[in-house]
C-alpha positions in Angstrom: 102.7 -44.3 9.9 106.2 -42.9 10.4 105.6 -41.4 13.8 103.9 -44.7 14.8 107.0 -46.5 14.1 109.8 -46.0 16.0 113.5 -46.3 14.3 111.5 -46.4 10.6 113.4 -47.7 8.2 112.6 -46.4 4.8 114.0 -48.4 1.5 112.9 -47.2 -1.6 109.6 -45.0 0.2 108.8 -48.6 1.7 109.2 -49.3 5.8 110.4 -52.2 6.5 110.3 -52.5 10.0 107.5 -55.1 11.5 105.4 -57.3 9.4 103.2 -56.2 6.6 100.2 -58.5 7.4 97.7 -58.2 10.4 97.9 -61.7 11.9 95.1 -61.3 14.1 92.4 -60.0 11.2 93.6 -62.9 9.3 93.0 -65.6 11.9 89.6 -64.1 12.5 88.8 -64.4 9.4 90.1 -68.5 8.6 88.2 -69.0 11.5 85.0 -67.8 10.2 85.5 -69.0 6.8 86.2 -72.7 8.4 82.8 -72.1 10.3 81.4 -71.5 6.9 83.0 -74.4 5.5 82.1 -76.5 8.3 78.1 -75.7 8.5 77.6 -75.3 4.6 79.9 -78.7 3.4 80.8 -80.9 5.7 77.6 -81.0 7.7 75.5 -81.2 4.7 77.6 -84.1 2.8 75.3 -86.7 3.7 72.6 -85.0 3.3 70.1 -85.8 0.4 67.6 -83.1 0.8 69.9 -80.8 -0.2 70.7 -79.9 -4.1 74.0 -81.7 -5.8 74.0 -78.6 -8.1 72.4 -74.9 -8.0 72.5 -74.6 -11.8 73.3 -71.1 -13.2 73.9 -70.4 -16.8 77.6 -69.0 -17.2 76.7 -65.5 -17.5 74.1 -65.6 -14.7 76.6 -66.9 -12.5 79.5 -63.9 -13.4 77.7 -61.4 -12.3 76.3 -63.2 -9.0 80.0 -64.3 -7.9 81.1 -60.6 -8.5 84.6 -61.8 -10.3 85.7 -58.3 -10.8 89.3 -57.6 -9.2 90.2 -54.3 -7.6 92.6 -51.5 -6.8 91.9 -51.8 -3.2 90.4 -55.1 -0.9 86.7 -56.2 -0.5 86.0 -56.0 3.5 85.9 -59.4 5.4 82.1 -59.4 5.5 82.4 -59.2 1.4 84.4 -61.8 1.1 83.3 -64.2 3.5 79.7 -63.7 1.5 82.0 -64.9 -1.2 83.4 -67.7 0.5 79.2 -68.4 0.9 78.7 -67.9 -2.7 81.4 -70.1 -3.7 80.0 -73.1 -1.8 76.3 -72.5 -2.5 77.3 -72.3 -6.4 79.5 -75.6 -6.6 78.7 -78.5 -7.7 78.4 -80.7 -4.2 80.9 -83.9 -5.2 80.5 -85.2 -1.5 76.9 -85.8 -1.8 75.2 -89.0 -1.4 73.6 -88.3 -5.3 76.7 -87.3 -7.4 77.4 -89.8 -9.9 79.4 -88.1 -12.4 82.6 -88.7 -12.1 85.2 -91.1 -11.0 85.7 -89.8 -7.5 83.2 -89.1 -5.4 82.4 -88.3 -1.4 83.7 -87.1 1.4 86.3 -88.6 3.7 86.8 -87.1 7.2 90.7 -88.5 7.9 91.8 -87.4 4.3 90.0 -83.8 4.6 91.8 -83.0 8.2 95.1 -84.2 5.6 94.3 -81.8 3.2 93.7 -78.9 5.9 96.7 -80.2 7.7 99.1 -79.6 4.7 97.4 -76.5 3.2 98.3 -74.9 6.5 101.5 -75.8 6.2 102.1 -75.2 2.4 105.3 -77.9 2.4 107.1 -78.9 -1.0 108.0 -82.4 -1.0 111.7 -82.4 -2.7 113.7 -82.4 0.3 114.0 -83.9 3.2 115.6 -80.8 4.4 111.9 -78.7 3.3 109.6 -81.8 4.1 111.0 -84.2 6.7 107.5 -86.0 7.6 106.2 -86.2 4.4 109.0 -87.6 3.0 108.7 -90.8 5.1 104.9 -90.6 4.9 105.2 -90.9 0.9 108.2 -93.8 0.9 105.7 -95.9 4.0 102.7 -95.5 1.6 104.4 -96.4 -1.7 105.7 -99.5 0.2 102.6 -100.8 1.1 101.3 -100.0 -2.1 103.7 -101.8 -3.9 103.3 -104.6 -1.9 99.4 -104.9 -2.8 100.6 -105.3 -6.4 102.5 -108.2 -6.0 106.7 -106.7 -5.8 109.2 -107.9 -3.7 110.7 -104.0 -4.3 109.9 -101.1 -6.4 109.8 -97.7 -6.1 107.2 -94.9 -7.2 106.2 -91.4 -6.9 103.1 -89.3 -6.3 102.1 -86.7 -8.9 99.0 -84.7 -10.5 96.9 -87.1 -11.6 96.5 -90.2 -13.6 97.2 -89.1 -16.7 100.9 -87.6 -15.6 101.2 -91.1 -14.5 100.8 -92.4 -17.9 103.1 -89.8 -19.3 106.0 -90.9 -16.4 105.6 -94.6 -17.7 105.5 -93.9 -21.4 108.5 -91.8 -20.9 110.4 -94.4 -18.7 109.8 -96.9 -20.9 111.3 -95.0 -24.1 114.2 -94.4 -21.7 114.6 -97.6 -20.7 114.7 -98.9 -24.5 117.4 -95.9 -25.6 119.0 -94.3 -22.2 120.7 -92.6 -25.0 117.2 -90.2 -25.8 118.0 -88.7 -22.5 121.0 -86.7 -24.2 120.8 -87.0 -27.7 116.7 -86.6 -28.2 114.8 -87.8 -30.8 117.3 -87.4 -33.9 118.5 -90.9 -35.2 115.7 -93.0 -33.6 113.7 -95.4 -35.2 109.8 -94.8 -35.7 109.0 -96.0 -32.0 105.4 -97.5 -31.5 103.2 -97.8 -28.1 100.6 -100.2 -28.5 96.8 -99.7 -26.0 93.1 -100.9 -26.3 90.7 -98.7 -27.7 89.1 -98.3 -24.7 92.1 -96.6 -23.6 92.5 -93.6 -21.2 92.9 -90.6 -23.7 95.8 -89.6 -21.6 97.9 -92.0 -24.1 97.3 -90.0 -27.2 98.4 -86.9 -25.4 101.7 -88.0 -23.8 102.3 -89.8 -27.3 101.9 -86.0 -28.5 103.6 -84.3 -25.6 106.9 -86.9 -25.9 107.1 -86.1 -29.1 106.3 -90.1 -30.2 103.6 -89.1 -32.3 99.5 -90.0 -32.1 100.1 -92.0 -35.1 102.4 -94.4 -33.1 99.7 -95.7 -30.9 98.0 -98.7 -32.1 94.7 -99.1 -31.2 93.9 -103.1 -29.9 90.5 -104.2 -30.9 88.6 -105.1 -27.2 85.9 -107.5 -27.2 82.2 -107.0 -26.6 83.1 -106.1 -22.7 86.0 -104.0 -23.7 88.6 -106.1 -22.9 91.7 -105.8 -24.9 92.2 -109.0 -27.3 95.5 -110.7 -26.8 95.9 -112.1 -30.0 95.1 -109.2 -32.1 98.3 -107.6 -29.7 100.1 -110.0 -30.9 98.9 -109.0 -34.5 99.9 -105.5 -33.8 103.5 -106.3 -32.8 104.6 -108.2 -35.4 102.6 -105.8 -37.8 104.8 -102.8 -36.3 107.9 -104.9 -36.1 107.4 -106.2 -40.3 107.1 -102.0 -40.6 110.2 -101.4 -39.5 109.4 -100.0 -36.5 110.4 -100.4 -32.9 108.1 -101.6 -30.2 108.6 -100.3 -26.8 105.5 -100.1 -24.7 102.4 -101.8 -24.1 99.8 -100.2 -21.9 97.3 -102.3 -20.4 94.0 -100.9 -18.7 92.4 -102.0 -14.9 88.9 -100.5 -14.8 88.7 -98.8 -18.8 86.7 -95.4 -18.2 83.7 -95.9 -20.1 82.8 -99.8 -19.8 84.9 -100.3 -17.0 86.7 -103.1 -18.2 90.1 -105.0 -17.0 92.4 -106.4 -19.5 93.7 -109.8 -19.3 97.1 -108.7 -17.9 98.2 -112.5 -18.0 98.0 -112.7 -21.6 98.9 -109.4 -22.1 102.5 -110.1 -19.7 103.0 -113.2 -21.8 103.5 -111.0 -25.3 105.4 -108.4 -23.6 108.2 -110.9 -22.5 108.0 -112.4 -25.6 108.8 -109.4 -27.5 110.7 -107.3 -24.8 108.3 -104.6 -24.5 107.3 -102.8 -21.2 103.9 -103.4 -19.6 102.6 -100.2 -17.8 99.1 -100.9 -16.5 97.2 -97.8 -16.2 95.1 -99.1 -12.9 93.4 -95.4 -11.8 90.6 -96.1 -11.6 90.4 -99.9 -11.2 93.7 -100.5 -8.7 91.9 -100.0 -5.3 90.2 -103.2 -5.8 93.6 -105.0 -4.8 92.8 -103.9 -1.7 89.6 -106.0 -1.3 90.9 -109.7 -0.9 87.2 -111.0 -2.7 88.1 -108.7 -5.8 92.2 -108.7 -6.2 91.4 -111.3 -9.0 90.4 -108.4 -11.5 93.6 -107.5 -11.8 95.6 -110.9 -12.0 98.8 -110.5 -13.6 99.3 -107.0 -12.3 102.8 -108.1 -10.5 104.3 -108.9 -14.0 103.8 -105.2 -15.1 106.3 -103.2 -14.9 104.9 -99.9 -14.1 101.3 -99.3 -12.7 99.0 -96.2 -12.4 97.4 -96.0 -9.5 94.5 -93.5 -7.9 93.3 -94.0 -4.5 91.5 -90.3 -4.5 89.1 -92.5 -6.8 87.8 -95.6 -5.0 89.0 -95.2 -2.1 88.3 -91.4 -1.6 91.5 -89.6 -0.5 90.6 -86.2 -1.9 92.0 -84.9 -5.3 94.5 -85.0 -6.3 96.0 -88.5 -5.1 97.7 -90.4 -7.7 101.1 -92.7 -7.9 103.3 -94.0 -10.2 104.8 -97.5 -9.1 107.7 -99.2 -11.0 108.9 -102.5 -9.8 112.6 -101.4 -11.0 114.7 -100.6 -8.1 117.9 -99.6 -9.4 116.9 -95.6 -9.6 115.5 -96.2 -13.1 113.2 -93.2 -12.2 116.0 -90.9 -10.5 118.3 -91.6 -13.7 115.6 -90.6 -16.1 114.4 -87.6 -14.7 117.6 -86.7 -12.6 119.0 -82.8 -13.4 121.0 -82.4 -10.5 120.8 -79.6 -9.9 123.3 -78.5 -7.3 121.4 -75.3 -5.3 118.5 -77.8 -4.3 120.2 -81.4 -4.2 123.7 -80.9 -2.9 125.7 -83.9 -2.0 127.4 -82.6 1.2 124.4 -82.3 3.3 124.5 -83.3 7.3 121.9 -86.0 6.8 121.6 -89.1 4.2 120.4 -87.3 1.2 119.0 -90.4 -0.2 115.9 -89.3 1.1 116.6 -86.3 -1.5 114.0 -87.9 -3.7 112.7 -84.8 -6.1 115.1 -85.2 -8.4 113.5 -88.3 -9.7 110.0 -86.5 -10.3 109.8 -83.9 -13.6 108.3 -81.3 -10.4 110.2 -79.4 -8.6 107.4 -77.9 -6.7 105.2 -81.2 -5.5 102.1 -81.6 -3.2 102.4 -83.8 -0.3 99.5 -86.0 -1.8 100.2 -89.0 0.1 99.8 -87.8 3.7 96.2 -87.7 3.0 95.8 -90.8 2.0 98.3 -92.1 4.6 96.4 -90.4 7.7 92.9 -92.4 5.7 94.6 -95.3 6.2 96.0 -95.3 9.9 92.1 -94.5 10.5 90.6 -96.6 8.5 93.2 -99.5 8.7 93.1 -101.8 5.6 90.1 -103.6 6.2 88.1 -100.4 6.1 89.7 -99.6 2.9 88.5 -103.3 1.9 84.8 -102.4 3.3 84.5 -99.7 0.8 85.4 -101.3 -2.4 83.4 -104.4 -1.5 80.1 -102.3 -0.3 80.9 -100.1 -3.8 81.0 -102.9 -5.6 78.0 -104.9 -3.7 75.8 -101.6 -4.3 76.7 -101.7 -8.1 75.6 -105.4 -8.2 72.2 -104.5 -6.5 71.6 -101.7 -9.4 72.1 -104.2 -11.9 69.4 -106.8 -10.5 67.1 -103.4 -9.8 67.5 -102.1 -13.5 66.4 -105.8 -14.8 63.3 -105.5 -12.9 62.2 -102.2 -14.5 60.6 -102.1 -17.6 61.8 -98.8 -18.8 65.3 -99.7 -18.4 68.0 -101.5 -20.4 71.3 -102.6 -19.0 74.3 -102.0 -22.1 76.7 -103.9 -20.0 77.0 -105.4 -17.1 80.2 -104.3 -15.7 82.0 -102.6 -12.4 79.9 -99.9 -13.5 76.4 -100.2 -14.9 75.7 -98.8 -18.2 72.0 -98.5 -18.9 69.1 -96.1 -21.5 65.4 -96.6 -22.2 64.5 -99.6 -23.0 62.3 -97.5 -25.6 65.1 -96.0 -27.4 66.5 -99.1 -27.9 63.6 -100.5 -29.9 63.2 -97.5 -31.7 67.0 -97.0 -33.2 66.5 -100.7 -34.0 63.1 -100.1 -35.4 64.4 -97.4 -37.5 66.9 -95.2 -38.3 65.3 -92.4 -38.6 64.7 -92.4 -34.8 68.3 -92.6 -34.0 69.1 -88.9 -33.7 66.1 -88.0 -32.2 67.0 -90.9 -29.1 70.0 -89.8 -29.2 69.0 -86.2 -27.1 67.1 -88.7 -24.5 70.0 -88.7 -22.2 71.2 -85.4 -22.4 67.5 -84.0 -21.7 67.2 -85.9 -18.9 70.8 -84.8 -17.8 70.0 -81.2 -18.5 66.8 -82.0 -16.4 68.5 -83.1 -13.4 71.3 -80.5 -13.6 68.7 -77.6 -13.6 66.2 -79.5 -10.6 69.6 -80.2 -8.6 68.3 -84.0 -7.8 71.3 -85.5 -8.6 74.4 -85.9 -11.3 75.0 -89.1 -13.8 77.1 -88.9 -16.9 76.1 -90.2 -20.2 77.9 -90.8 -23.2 77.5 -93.1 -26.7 79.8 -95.5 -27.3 80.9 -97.6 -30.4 77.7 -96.5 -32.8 75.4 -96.5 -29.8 72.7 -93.6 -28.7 73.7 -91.9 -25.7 73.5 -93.9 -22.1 73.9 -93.2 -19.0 76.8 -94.5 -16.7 76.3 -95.0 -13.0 79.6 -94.9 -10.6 79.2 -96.3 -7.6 81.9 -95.1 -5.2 81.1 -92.9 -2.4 80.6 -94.8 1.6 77.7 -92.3 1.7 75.9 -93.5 -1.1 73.1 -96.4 0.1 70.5 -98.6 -1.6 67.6 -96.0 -0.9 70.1 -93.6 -3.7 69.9 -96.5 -5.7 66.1 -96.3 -6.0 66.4 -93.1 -6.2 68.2 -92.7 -9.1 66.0 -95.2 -11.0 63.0 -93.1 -9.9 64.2 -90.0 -10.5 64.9 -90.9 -14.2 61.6 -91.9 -14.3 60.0 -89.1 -13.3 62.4 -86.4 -15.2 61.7 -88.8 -18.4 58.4 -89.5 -18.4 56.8 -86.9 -21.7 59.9 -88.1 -23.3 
């Protein structure tokens, strides 16, 4: 090695001279592993002959995946097998038949995003680091913002709904005693959040992570479509407030995760200006549908909030993660909560408007550029395509609905933006008697456990509120068609049928 290089110089037994990495094996092998990725995912998204699933059992799966790490490199040929492994092994979220979640499919635009900026590898914090991304998340937050209903706001993108939830909780608290900031928790009153019960469980765990307590989240009762009850808010309050407590939040839910229920955020806005609390509305799963003109009216009120949640790698399919926080307060409410200043990353003498500075109002310092993907979706797609999904989503949910009423072996729980539905059999047994409860309550799970292990399809399942296990259909994915609708109907069926 030394005679190969010329002038060598040594530090510590190390040469430094030329790079350590050879470029030229390493672009060979990102192209092949992007031919991989090419034929084996994106090729195959659409298509329904293939499995959603290989199903291994844990073990099974360790020693096919070879997860050992070594002294010295696996060979490229090794790895790109790997690469191969990896895909076959993975659950398929793009295809036409996974239900499972509450994202779903494949979008072109947003994937060329994702490639785009994990080339790249920016940090957005500075405009200094990420110039284009930058503008890309203030133009996106803008428009979003303006779907809700503000005249200004501002907002941020970060990991997921549930940090979301933490921001606004935490804004809030600061917004009711700036002082907390400083001083912490010492010397402040017992502060209460108040939530429905069907509720994200992200609240209990900011309540614990803020240090507010699980305790100090009351529960509001929801009615039979698990809506929260206004009045029994109000009860709530003035319970807390005859306690001694302090009030601060209320959080409000667009699309609940279970039932997928929106609360009557009129009402709701009504008791928070009444008491002076905030109103965050946690709208991840259900605030895409104020981009569809027909279905904006689920979430009337939403412009009175004053923070919302918002997910458009759910609905709308921009590609985990892809989540904002939006606060109609435009004073830097969010800069002079989180602010730290800190001087080696957001100094004040720079040669350009450091306004555009914005990490300092973000509890990150390292951040994604999450909103270029969703950005580059929506130059493609333009608005109205972003309208066409949530209304053929929504259209194809509506068509389940009328299909599970036809068959005999099904029972719809709920009819809601998703469809809830079990055997019709198990039903009449539980109520028949108890002593068939437990037994109906495995139906589900077998028939999950089924699917998983034939690679058909995926569809969570869950009880609910003294209820045997259902199953809960999400609708989401452009892919997705009526003939998966049958499908999915069938299939139970068939994987059902000695049960």
């Amino acid at each position: 090695m030394l005679q190969k290089k010329k002038n060598a110089v040594l530090v510590d037994g190390v040469i430094l001279n030329g790079p350590i990495m050879d470029s030229k094996a390493g672009e060979k092998f990102v192209e092949e592993a992007c031919k991989i990725i090419m034929e084996e995912v994106i090729q195959k998204a659409d298509d329904v002959t293939e499995k959603v699933c290989e199903w291994q059992a844990p073990e099974t799966l360790k020693q096919i995946l070879d997860l050992e790490m070594r002294d010295t490199g696996e060979s490229h040929q090794k790895l790109l097998q790997l690469c191969r492994d990896v895909i076959q092994y993975s659950v398929k979220t793009s295809h036409p038949r996974f239900f499972n979640q509450l994202y779903a499919g494949i979008d072109y635009y947003s994937l060329v995003a994702r490639f785009i900026t994990e080339a790249l590898n920016p940090s957005v914090y500075t405009y200094e680091v990420s110039p284009v991304f930058l503008l890309v998340e203030e133009a996106v937050i803008k428009k979003m913002i303006e779907f809700i209903g503000w005249e200004e706001g501002d907002g941020i993108f970060n990991p997921g709904g549930s940090v979301s939830n933490m921001y606004a909780m935490n804004l809030a608290r600061y917004k009711f005693c700036p002082e907390i900031k400083e001083k912490g928790l010492s010397g402040l009153p017992r502060l209460v959040l108040f939530t429905s019960e069907e509720c994200h469980y992200s609240m209990k765990k900011a309540a614990s992570f803020l240090g507010i307590g699980t305790e100090n989240v009351y529960f509001i009762k929801t009615d039979e479509r698990g809506k929260m009850i206004p009045e029994e808010l109000e009860k709530q309050v003035q319970r807390a407030r005859k306690e001694g407590s302090a009030p601060f939040l209320v959080c409000a839910t667009a699309g609940t995760t279970v039932l997928g229920a929106f609360d009557p955020l009129d009402k709701i806005a009504d008791i928070c200006e009444k008491h002076g609390l905030w109103l965050h509305v946690d709208a991840s799963w259900g605030g895409s549908a104020l981009i569809s003109r027909k279905h904006c009216r689920l979430l009337h009120g939403i412009h009175r909030a004053d923070s919302v949640a918002w997910n458009p790698h759910k609905m709308l399919l921009a590609g985990i993660q892809c989540c904002a926080l939006l606060v109609k307060d435009n004073s830097g409410l969010l800069k002079k909560c989180y602010s730290a200043k800190a001087a080696y990353l957001f100094q004040q003498d720079k040669f350009y408007d450091v306004s555009y500075d914005t990490g300092d109002k973000s509890i990150q310092c390292s951040r994604r550029p999450d909103a270029f993907k969703f950005w580059l979706m929506w130059k493609a797609l333009g608005t109205t395509g972003l309208e066409e999904r949530v209304n053929r989503a929504l259209a194809l949910a509506r068509y389940l609905v009328e299909e599970i009423k036809k068959r005999e072996g099904f029972q719809l729980l709920l009819e809601s933006h998703k469809i809830q539905f079990l055997p019709k059999s198990a039903v009449f047994l539980c109520v028949k008697s108890t002593s068939f409860f437990c037994l109906y309550f495995q139906v589900a799970p077998i028939i999950k456990e089924r699917m998983m292990k034939k690679g058909s399809m995926m569809l969570g399942y869950q009880p609910h509120q003294g209820k045997v296990n259902f199953f809960r259909q999400v609708v989401i994915s452009p892919h997705v068609s009526r003939e998966d609708m049958d499908f999915l109907l069938d299939e139970i069926e068939l994987l059902a049928k000695d049960l």
